[in-house]
C-alpha positions as CSV (number, residue, x, y, z in Angstrom):
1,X,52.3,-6.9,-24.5
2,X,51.4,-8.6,-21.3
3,X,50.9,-11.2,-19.7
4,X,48.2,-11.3,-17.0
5,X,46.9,-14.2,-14.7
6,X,44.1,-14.5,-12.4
7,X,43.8,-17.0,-10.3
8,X,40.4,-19.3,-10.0
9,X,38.1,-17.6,-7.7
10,X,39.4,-14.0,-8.4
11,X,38.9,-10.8,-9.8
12,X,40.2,-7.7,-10.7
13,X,38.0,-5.5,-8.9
14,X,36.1,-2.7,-11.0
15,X,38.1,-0.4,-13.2
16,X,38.2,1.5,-16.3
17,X,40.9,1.8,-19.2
18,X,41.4,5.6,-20.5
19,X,42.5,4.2,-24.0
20,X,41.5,1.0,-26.4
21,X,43.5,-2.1,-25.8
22,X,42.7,-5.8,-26.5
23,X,43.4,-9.1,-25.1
24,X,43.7,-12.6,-26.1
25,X,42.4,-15.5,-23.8
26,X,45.1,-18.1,-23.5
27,X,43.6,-20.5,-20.9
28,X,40.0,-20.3,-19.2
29,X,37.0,-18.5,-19.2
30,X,36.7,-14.9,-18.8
31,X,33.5,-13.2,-17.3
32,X,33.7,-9.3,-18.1
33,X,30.8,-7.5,-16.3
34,X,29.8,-4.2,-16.5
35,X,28.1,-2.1,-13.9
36,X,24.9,-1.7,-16.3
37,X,24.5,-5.3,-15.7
38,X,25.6,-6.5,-19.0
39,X,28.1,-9.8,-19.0
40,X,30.5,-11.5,-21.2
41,X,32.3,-14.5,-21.0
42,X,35.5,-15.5,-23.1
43,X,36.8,-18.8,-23.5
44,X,40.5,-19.9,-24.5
45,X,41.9,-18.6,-28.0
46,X,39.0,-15.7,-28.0
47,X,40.0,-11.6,-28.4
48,X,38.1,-9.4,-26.5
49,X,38.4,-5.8,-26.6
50,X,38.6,-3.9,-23.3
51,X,35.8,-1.4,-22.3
52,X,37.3,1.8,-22.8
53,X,35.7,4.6,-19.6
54,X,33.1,1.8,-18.6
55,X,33.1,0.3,-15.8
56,X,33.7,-3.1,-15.2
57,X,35.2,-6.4,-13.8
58,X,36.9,-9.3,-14.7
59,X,36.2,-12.8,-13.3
60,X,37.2,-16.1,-13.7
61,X,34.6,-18.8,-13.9
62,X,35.3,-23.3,-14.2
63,X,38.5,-25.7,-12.9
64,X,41.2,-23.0,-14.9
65,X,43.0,-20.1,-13.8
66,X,42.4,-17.4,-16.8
67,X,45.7,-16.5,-18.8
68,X,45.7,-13.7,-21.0
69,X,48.1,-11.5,-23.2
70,X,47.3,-8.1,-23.6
């Protein structure tokens, strides 16, 4: 597992993941957009599973850094 932190106002820039993986929302919310236009937003003690050859880019949103195990 790991533990990953972005800061408020950040990113993580567009990427993909070659293989499945999940994460789990400590602290924050979470937007997760995709280039098609699609968005998601994850909150504190919510799983999310990562896009797997998509696209996309992780944001965080409100007054809380986002804290997440993966």
């Amino acid at each position: 597992m790991l533990r990953v932190e972005i800061p408020l106002g950040r990113e993580t820039g567009w990427h993909t993941h070659p293989v499945p993986s999940f994460a789990y929302v400590i602290s924050g919310t979470l937007t997760v957009a995709s280039k098609d236009g699609r968005q998601l937003r994850f909150t504190a003690s919510q799983c999310l599973a990562e896009s797997v050859d998509v696209l996309h880019d992780g944001k965080t949103l409100g007054a809380t850094p986002v804290e997440q195990s993966r």
